[in-house]
MISE-781449 format. One record per residue (C-alpha): residue in three letters; x, y, z. Coordinates in steps of 0.1 Angstrom, whole numbers, plus 5000, padded with zeros to 4 digits. Example, Ala and Ser with C-alpha at 12.3 -4.5 7.8 and 13.67 -1.06 7.14 Angstrom:
MISE-781449
ALA512349555078/SER513749895071/
end
This chain:
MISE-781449
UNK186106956954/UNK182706986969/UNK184307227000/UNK186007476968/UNK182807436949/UNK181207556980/UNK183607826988/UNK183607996952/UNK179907946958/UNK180208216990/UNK182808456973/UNK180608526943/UNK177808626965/UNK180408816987/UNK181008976956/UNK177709086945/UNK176709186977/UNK179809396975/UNK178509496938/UNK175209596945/UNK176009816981/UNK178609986965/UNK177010036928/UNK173310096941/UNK172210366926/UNK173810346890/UNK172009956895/UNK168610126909/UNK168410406884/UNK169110106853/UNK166209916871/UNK164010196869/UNK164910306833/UNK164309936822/UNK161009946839/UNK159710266825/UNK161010136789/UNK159009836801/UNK156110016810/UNK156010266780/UNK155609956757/UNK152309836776/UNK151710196779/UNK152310476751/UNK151710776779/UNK153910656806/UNK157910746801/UNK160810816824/UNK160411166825/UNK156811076843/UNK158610856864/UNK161011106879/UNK158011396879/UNK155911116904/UNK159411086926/UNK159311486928/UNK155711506935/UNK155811256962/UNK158911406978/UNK156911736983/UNK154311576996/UNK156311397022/UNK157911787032/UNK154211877035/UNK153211667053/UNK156411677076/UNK155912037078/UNK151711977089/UNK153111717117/UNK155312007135/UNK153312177164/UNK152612487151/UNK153612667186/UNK156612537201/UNK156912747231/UNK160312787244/UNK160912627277/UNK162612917301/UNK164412877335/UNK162913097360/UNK164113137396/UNK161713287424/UNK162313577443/UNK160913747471/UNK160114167473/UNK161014377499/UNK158714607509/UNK159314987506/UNK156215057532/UNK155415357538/UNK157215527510/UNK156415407473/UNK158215207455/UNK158215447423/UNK157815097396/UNK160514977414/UNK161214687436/UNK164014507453/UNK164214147454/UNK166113907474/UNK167813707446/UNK171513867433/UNK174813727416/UNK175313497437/UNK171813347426/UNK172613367389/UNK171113687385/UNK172313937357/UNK171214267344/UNK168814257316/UNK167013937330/UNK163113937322/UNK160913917353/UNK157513787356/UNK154413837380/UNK153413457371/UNK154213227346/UNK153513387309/UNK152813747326/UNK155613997320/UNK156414257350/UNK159414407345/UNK163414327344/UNK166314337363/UNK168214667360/UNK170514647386/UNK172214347408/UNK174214307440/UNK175713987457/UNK171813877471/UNK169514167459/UNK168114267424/UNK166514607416/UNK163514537393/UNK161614847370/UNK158614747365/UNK155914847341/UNK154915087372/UNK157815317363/UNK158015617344/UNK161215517329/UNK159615177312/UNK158815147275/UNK158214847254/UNK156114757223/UNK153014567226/UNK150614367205/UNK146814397212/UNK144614027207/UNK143813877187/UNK146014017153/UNK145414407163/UNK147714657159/UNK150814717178/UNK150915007201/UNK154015167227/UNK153515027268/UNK153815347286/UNK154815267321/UNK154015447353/UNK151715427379/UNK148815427352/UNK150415237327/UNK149015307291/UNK148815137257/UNK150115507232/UNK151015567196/UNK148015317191/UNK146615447152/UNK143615667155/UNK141315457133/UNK142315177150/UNK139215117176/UNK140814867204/UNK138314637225/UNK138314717263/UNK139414377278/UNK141514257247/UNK144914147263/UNK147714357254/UNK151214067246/UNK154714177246/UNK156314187213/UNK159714307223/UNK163214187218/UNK163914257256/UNK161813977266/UNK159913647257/UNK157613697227/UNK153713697233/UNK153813737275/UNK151013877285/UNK151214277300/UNK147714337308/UNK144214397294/UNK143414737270/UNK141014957290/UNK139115257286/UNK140315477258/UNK141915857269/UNK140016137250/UNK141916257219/UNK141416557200/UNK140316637162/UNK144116697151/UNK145616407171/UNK147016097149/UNK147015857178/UNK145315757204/UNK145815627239/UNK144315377261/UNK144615267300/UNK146614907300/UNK145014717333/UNK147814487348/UNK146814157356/UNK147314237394/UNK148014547421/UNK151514697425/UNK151214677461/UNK150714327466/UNK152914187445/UNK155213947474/UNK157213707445/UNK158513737410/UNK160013477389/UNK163513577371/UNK163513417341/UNK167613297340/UNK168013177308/UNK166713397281/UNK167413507254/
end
């Protein structure tokens, strides 16, 4: 008798463990409805409707606060491969340069290529089985949109062997030294192209202006690159 009293004694609870997993929230939201009824007796200005109003409020604040805890810049982490330059000596390279990395390598047309990590150069526009050709922002044929520091206004990246920052707006008075950040689909956002320099004259009529972009280092002794593999 004792051993059935017992086990009757373990299949009820079974049962309303059962009960209360799978009817928890109808069992919850009567606990809560007889504790706001509770609570509006002792307390005329409390009522369910406040309850629910305090869940919502503290539900935003947890996405707030959520939302604060994110870093605010998450840089992406790219895959870069480094790559040697031939030299053209004595003839130019015309914003061009040929490196020893190809599609054996990984290497694709299109691929963003870097003078250092976070410094844009230029990007792979053709590939063979162990050499790249690179344009550069030393080549006529180069054009991207920029983004002059800190929040200025955007301007066109003019390459050639002078590269300039043009269609920057005439009112728009940039600081010499400001760094000039890529802002193009074409590559990683925010690289860094170079530094504005000293502003081109312009004339009464004009609606832009130009200024010279200084790259963060000389054409000519450029020995490496880093192709970034994996973007976009």
């Amino acid at each position: 008798m004792k051993s059935f009293r017992a086990a009757l004694g373990i299949g009820a609870g079974v049962l309303l463990i059962a009960f209360l997993i799978i009817f928890r929230a109808p069992v919850a939201e009567a606990f809560f409805r007889l504790r706001a009824a509770l609570s509006a007796a002792a307390d005329p200005a409390f009522s369910y409707q406040t309850f629910q109003g305090l869940q919502r409020e503290n539900a935003e604040l947890k996405a707030r606060l959520a939302a604060e805890a994110r870093p605010r810049d998450n840089p992406r982490v790219f895959t870069s491969l480094t790559a040697r330059v031939y030299s053209r000596y004595p003839v130019g390279s015309g914003g061009r340069l040929i490196v020893d990395a190809g599609s054996e390598d990984g290497v694709r047309e299109g691929m963003p290529v870097l003078l250092s990590p976070g410094t844009l150069l230029g990007k792979v526009v053709a590939v063979k089985r162990t050499q790249s050709e690179v344009l550069t922002i030393w080549s006529s044929d180069w054009k991207s949109a920029v983004s002059i520091a800190p929040a200025g206004p955007k301007a066109l990246l003019q390459g050639g062997s002078e590269p300039r920052l043009e269609l920057v707006p005439k009112g728009a008075a940039l600081a010499e030294g400001a760094h000039a950040a890529n802002v193009s689909s074409e590559f990683p956002l925010g690289l860094l192209v170079g530094a504005v320099g000293a502003p081109f004259a312009v004339s009464e009529g004009d609606l832009w202006s130009s200024y010279r972009l200084l790259p963060p280092a000389g054409e000519a002794g450029i020995d490496s690159v880093l192709v970034v593999l994996n973007f976009p």
